[in-house]
Each structure stands twice: as structure tokens, then as C-alpha cells.
PyMOL commands that place a pseudoatom at each C-alpha (Angstrom):
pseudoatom trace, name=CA, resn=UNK, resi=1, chain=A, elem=C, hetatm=0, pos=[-87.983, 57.849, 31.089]
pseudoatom trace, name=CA, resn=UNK, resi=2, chain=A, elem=C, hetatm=0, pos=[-88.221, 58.231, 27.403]
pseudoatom trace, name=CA, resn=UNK, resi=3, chain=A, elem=C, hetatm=0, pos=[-85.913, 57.358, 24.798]
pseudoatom trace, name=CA, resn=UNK, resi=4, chain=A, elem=C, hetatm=0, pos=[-84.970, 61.275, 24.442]
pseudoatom trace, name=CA, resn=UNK, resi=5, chain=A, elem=C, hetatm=0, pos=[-84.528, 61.552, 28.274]
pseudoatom trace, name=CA, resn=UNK, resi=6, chain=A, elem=C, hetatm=0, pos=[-82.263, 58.302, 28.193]
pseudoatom trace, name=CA, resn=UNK, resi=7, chain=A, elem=C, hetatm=0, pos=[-79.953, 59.766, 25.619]
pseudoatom trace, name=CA, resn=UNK, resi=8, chain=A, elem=C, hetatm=0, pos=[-79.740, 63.172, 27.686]
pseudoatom trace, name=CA, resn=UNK, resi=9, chain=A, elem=C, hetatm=0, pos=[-79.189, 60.721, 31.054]
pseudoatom trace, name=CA, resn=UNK, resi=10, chain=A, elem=C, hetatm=0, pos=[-75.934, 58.861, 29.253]
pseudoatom trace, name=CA, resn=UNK, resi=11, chain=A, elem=C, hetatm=0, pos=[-74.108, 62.318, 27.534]
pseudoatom trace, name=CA, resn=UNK, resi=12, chain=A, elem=C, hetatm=0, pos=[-74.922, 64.049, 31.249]
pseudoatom trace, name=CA, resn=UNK, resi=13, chain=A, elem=C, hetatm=0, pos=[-73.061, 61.237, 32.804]
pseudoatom trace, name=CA, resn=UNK, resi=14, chain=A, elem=C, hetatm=0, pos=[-70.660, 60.700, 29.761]
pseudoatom trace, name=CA, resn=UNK, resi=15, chain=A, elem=C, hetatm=0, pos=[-69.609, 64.340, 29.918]
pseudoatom trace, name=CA, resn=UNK, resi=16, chain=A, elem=C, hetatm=0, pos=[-68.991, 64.068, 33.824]
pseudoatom trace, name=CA, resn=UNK, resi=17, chain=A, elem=C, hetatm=0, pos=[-67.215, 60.745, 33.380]
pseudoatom trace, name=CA, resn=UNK, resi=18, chain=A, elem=C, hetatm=0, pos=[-65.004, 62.042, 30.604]
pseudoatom trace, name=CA, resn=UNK, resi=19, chain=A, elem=C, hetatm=0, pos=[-64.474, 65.351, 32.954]
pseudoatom trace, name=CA, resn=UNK, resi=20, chain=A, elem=C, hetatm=0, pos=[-62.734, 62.954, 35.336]
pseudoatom trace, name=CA, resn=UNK, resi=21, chain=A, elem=C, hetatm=0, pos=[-60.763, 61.485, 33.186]
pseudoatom trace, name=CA, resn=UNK, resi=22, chain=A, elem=C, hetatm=0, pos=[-59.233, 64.482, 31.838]
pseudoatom trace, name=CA, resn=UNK, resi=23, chain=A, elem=C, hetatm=0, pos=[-58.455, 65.405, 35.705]
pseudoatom trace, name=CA, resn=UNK, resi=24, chain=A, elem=C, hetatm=0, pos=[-57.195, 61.932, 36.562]
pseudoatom trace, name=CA, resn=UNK, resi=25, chain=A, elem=C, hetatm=0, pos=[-54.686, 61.996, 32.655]
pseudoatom trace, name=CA, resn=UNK, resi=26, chain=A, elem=C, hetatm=0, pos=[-56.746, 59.337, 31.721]
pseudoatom trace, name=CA, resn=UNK, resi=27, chain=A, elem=C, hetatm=0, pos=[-58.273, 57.589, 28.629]
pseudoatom trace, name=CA, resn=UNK, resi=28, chain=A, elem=C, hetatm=0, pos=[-60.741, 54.960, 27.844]
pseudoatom trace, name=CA, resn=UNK, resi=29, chain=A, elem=C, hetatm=0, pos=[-60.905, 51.884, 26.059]
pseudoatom trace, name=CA, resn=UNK, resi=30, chain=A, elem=C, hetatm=0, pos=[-64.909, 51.322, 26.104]
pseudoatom trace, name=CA, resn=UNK, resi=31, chain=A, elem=C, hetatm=0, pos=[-67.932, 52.600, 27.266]
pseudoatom trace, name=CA, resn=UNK, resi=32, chain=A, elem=C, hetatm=0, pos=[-70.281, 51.002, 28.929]
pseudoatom trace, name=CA, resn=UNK, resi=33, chain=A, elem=C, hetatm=0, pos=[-73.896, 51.911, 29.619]
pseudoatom trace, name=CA, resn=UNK, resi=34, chain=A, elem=C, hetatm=0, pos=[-76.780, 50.626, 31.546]
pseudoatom trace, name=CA, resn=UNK, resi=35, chain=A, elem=C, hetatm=0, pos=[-80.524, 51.469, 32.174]
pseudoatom trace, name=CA, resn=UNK, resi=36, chain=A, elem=C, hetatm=0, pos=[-83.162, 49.571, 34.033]
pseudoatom trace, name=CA, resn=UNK, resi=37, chain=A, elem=C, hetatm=0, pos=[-86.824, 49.914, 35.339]
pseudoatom trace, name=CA, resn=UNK, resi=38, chain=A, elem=C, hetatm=0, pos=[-87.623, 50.026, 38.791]
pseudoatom trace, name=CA, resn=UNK, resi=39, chain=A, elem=C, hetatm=0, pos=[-87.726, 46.304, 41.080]
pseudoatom trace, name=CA, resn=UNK, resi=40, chain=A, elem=C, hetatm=0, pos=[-90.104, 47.488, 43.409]
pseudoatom trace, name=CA, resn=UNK, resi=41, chain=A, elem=C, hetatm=0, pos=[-93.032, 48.749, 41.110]
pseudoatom trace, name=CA, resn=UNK, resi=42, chain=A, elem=C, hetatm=0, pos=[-95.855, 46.509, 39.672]
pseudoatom trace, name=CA, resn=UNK, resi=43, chain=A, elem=C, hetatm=0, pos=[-94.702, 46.827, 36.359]
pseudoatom trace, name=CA, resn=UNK, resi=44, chain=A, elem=C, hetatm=0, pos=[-93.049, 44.811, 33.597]
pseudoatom trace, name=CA, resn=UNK, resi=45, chain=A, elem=C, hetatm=0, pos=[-89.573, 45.102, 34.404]
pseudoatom trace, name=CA, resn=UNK, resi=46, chain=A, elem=C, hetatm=0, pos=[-85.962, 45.361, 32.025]
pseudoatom trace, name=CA, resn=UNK, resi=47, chain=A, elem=C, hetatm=0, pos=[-82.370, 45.293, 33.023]
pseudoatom trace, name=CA, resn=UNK, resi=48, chain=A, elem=C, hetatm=0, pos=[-80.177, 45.837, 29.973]
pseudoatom trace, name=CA, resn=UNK, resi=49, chain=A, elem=C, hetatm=0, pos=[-76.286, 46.761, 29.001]
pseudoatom trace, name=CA, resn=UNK, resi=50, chain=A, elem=C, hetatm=0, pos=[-74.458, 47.429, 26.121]
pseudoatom trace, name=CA, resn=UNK, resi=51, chain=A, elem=C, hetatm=0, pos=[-70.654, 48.165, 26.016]
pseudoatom trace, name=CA, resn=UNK, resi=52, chain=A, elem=C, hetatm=0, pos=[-69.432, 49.703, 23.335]
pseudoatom trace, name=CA, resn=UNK, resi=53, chain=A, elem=C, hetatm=0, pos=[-65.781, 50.105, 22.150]
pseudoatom trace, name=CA, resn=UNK, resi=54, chain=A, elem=C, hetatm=0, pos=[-63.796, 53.313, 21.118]
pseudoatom trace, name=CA, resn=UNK, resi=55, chain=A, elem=C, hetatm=0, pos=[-61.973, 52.645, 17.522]
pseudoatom trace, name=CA, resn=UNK, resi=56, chain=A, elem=C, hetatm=0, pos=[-58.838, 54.323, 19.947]
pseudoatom trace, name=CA, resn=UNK, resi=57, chain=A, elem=C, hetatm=0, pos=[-58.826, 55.332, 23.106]
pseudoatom trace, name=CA, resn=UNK, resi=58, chain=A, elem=C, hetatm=0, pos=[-60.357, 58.834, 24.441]
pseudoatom trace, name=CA, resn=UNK, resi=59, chain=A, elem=C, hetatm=0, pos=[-61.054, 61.311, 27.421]
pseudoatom trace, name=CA, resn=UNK, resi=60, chain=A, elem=C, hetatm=0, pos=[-62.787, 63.560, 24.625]
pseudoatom trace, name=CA, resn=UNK, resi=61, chain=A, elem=C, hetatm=0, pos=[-66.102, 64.164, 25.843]
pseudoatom trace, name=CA, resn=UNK, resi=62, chain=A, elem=C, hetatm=0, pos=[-67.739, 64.226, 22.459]
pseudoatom trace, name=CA, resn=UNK, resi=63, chain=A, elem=C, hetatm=0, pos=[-65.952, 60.851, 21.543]
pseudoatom trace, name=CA, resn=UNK, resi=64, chain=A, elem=C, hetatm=0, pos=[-67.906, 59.042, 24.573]
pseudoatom trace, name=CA, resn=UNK, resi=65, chain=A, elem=C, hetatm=0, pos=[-70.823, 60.670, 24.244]
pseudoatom trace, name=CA, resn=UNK, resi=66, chain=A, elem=C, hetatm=0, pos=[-71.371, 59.513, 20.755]
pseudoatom trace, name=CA, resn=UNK, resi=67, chain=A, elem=C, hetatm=0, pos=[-70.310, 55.823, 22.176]
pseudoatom trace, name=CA, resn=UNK, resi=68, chain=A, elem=C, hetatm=0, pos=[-73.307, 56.207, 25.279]
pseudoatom trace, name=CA, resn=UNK, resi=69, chain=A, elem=C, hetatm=0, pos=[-75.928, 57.909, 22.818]
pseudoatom trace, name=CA, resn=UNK, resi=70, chain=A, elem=C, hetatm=0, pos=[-75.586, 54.629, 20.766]
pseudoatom trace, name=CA, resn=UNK, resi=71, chain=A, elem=C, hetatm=0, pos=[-75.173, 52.046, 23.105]
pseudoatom trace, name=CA, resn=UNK, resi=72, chain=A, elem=C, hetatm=0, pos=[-78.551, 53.759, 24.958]
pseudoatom trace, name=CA, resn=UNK, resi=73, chain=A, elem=C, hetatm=0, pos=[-80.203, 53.377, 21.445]
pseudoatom trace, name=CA, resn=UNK, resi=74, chain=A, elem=C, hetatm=0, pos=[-79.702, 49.913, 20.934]
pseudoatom trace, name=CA, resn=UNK, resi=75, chain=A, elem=C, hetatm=0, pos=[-80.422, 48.802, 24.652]
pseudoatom trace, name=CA, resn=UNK, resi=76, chain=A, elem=C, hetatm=0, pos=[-83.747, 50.524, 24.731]
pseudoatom trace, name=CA, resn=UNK, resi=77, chain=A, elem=C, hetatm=0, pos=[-87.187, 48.777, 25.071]
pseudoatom trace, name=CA, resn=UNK, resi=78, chain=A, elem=C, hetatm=0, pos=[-90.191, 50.790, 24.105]
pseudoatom trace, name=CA, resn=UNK, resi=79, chain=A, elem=C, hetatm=0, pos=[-93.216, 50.454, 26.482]
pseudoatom trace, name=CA, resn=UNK, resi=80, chain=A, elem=C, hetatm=0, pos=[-90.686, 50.071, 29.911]
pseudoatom trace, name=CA, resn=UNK, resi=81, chain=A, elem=C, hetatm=0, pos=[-90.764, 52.590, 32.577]
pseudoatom trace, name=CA, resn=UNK, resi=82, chain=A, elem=C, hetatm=0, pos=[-87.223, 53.485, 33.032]
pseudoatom trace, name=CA, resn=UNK, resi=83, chain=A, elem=C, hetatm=0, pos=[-86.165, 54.813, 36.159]
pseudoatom trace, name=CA, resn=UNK, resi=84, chain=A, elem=C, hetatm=0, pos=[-82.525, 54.145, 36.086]
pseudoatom trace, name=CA, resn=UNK, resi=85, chain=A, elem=C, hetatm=0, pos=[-79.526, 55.035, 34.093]
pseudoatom trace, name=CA, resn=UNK, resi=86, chain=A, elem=C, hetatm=0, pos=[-75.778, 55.124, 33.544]
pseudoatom trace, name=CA, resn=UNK, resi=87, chain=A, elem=C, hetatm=0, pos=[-72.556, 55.081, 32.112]
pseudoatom trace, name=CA, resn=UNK, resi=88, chain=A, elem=C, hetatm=0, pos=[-69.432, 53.361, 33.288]
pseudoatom trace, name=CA, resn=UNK, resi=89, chain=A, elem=C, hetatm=0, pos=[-66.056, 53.857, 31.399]
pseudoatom trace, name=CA, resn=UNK, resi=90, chain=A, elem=C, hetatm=0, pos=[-64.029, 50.736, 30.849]
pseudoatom trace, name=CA, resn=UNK, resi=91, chain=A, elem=C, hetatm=0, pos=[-59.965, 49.941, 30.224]
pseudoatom trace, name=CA, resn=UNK, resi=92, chain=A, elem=C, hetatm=0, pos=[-58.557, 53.106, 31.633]
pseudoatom trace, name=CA, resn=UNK, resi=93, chain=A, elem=C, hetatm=0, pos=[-55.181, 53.974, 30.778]
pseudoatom trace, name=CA, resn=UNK, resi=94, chain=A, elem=C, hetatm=0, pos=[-52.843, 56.478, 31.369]
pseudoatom trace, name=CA, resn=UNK, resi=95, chain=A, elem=C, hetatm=0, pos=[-53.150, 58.739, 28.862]
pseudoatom trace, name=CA, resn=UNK, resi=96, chain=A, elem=C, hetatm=0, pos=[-50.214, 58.933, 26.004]
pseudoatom trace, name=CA, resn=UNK, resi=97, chain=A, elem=C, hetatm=0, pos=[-49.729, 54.864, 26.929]
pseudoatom trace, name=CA, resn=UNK, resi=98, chain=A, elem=C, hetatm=0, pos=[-51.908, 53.205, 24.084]
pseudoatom trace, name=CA, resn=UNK, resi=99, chain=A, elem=C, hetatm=0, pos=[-51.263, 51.888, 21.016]
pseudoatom trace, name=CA, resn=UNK, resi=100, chain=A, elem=C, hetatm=0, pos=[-51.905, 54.422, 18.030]
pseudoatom trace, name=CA, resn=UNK, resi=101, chain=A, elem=C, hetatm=0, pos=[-54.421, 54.257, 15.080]
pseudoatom trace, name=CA, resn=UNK, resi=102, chain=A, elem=C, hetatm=0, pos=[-53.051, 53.943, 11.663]
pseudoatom trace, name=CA, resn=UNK, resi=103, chain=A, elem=C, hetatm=0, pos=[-56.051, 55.279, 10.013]
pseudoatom trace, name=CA, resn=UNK, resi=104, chain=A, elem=C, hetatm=0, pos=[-56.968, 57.880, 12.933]
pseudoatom trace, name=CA, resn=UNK, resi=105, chain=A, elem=C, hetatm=0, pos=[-57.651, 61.254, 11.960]
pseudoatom trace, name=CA, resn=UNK, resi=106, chain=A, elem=C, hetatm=0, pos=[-54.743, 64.477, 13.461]
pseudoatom trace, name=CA, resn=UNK, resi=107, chain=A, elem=C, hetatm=0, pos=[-56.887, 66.060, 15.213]
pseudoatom trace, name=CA, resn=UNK, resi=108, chain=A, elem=C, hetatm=0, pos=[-56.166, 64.936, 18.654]
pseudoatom trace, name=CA, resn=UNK, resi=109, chain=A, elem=C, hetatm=0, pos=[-54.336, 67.890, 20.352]
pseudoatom trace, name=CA, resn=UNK, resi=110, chain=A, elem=C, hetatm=0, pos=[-57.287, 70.189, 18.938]
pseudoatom trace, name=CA, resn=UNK, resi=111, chain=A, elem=C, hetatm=0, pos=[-59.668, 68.031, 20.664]
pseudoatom trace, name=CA, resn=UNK, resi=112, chain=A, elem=C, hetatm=0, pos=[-57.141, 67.994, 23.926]
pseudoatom trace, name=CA, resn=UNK, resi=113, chain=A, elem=C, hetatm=0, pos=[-57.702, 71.855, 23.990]
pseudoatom trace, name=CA, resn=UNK, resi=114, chain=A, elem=C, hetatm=0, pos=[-61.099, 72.060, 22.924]
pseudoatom trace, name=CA, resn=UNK, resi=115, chain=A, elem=C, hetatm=0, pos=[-61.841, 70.163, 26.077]
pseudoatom trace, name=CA, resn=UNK, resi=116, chain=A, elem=C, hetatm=0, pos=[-59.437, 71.986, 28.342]
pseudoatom trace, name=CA, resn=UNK, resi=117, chain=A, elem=C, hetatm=0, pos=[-61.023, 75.269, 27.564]
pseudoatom trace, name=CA, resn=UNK, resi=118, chain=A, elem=C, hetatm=0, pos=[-64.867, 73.420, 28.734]
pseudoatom trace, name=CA, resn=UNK, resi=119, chain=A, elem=C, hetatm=0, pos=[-63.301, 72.455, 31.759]
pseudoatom trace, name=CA, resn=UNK, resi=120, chain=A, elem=C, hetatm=0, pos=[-61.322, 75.535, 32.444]
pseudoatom trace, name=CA, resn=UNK, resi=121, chain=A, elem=C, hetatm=0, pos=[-64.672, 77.297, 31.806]
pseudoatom trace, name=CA, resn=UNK, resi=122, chain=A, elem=C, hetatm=0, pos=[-66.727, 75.271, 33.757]
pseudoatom trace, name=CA, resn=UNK, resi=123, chain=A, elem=C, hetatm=0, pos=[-64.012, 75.593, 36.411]
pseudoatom trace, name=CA, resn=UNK, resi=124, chain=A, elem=C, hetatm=0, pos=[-64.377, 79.326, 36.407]
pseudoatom trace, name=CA, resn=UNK, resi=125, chain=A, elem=C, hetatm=0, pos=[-67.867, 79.939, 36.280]
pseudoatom trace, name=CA, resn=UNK, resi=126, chain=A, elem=C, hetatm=0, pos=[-69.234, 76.903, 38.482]
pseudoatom trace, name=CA, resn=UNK, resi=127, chain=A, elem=C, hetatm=0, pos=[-70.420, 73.310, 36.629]
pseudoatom trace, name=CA, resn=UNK, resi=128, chain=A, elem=C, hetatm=0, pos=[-72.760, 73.070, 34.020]
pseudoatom trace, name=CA, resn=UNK, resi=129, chain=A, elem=C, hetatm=0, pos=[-71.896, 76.887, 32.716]
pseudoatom trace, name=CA, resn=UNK, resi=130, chain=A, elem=C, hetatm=0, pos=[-71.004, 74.892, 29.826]
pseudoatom trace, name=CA, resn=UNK, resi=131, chain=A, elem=C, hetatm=0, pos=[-72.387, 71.837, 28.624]
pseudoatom trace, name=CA, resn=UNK, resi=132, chain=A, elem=C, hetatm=0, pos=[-73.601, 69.631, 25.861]
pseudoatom trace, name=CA, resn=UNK, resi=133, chain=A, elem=C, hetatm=0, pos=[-76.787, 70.036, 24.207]
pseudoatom trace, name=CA, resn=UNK, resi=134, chain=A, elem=C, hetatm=0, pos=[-77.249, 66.529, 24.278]
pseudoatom trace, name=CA, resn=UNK, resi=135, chain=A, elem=C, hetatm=0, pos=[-77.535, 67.129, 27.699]
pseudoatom trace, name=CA, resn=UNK, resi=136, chain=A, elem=C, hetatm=0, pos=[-81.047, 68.645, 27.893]
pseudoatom trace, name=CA, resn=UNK, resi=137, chain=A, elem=C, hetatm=0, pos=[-81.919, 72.549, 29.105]
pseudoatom trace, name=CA, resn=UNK, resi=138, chain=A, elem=C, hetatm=0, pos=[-85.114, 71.214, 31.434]
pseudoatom trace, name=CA, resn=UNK, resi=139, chain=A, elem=C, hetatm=0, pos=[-83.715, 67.853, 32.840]
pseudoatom trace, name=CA, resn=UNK, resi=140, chain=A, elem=C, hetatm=0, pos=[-86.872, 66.331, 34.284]
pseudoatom trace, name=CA, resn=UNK, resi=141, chain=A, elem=C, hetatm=0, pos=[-85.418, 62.977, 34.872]
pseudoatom trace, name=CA, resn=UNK, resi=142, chain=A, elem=C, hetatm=0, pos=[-82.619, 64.685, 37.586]
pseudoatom trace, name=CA, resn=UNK, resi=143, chain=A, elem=C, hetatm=0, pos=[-82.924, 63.186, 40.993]
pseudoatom trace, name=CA, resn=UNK, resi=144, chain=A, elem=C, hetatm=0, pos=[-85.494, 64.997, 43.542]
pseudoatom trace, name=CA, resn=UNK, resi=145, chain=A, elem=C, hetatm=0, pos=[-84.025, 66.037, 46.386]
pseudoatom trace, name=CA, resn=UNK, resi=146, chain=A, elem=C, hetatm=0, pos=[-86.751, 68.036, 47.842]
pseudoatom trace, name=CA, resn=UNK, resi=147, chain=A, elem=C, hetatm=0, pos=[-87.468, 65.474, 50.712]
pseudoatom trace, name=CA, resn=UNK, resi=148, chain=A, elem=C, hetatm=0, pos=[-83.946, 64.849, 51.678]
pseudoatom trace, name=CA, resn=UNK, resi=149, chain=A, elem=C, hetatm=0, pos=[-83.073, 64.545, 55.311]
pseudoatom trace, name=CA, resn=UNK, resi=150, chain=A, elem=C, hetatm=0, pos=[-79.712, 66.479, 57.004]
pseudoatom trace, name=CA, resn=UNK, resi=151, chain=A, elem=C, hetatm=0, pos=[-76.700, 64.693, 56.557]
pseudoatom trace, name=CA, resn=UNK, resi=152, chain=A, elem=C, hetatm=0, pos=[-75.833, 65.317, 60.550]
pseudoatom trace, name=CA, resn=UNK, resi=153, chain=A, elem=C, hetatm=0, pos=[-73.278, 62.201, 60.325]
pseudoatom trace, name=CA, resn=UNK, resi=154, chain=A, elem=C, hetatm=0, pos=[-71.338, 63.083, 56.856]
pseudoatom trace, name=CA, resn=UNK, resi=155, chain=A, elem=C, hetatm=0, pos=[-71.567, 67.203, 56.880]
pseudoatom trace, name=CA, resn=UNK, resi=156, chain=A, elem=C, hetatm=0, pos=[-70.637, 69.647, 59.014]
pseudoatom trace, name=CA, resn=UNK, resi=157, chain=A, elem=C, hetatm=0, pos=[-73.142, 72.623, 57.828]
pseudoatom trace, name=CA, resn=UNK, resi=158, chain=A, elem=C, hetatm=0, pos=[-75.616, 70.625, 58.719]
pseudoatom trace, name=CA, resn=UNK, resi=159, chain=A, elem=C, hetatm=0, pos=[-74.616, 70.509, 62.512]
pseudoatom trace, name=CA, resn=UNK, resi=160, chain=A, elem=C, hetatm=0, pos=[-77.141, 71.816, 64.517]
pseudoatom trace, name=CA, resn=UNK, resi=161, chain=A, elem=C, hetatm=0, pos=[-75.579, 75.056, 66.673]
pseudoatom trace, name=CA, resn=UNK, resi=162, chain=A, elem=C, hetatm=0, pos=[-76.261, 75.631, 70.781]
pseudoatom trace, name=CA, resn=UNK, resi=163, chain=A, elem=C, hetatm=0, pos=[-75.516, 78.922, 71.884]
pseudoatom trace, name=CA, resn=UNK, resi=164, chain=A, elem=C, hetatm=0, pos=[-75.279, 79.047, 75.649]
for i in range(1, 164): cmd.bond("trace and resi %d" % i, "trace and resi %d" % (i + 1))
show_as sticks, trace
zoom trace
């Protein structure tokens, strides 16, 4: 993965992760990401981290995007094939139980319907009907699934049917 594909991997999870959080009346404290090359390749390998705190805490998708974009920046390692990334938030709270920002700008109950509307839109007309451009349109480093096997155990459409 490049540095560009990276950034698109941490605001695709950030966005998701901050969808949950809005679902669960959440915030977060911190955001932590990750991205790493792959163990079982030939090839010079990197593990790296970065956490990086909110000045107050958020479920605004924007807010932790912005937090993932520039932890991703300062982990990365030119010249490593990536294979691997993600974001984890960190210090959850119930949302409304935090300690307030002096020096923190009004505009939180825009932001709370801003991202209700995304979510009730998404909702509506099916994920990813509205999304970040951060994101990426052609997300080339998605998971293939184009060899998966039937999940026989864990789903029942994938039960094979006898008819007598």
C-alpha cells in the first residue's frame, strides 16, 4: 500500500468506527492507528503505531478522521510493502459525560446533526451511499473475497438444500 492508499485505509475505518460510536452514544478520547507489512513475505518488514489524542472528546467522523490521517502520516515508512491497516478508538465515554473545553469552538450540536443526517442517509439508501472523499472512489487495497469458501458453519444461506 501507498501512502495515499494508507490515508484512504484509516478515514474508511475511522468513518465506520465513528459510525459506531454514534449508535452506541459514545465518544472518544484518542485515536489510535496501526499499519504493518506482511510476516510471511521475504521482505523487509515494519510494525508501527501512533495514538493520537482528541483536544476533547468526539464521535464526529471528521474529528477522527483528521486524528487517523495524521497519525498514518507520521507512522509511515517509505519503501515498505504495507499490507495491513487500522484504526482503534481509545477512552470511550458515554457521550455528554466529559469534561468541557474552555477554548472549544460552539459548534458541537451542528456537527451532532451533520452526522445524524450521514447516518440516517446511509441508513436509507444502504452503506457507503455517503461517504468521505478521503475515503477513495476505486479502493484497490479492499480485501479480495473472490476465493472465499461457504460459511456452512456460521450462515444459514449458505446451507446446502435436499429436496426429496
Amino acid at each position: 500500500m501507498t501512502l495515499a492508499e494508507l490515508e484512504q485505509t484509516a478515514v474508511a475505518h475511522g468513518a465506520r468506527a465513528a459510525e459506531k460510536l454514534r449508535q452506541d452514544g459514545s465518544v472518544a478520547h484518542a485515536v489510535m492507528v496501526f499499519a504493518h507489512t506482511n510476516r510471511f513475505k521475504d521482505t523487509p518488514q515494519y510494525s508501527g503505531g501512533r495514538l493520537a489524542p482528541l483536544v476533547t472528546p468526539t464521535q464526529d467522523s471528521r474529528a477522527i478522521n483528521a486524528a487517523a490521517v495524521a497519525g498514518v502520516r507520521d507512522l509511515y515508512r517509505p519503501g515498505y510493502l504495507y499490507n495491513k491497516a487500522g484504526v482503534m478508538l481509545m477512552d470511550l465515554s458515554p457521550a455528554g459525560v466529559h469534561q468541557g473545553d474552555l477554548f472549544a469552538r460552539g459548534d458541537c450540536d451542528r456537527s451532532r446533526r451533520l452526522m445524524a443526517t450521514v447516518d440516517q442517509m446511509n441508513r436509507d439508501m444502504g452503506r457507503g451511499a455517503v461517504f468521505f472523499a478521503g475515503q477513495g472512489i476505486k479502493q484497490r487495497w479492499r480485501m479480495q473475497a473472490n476465493m472465499k469458501s461457504p460459511a456452512y458453519t456460521t450462515a444459514w444461506h449458505s446451507l446446502a438444500r435436499v429436496i426429496a
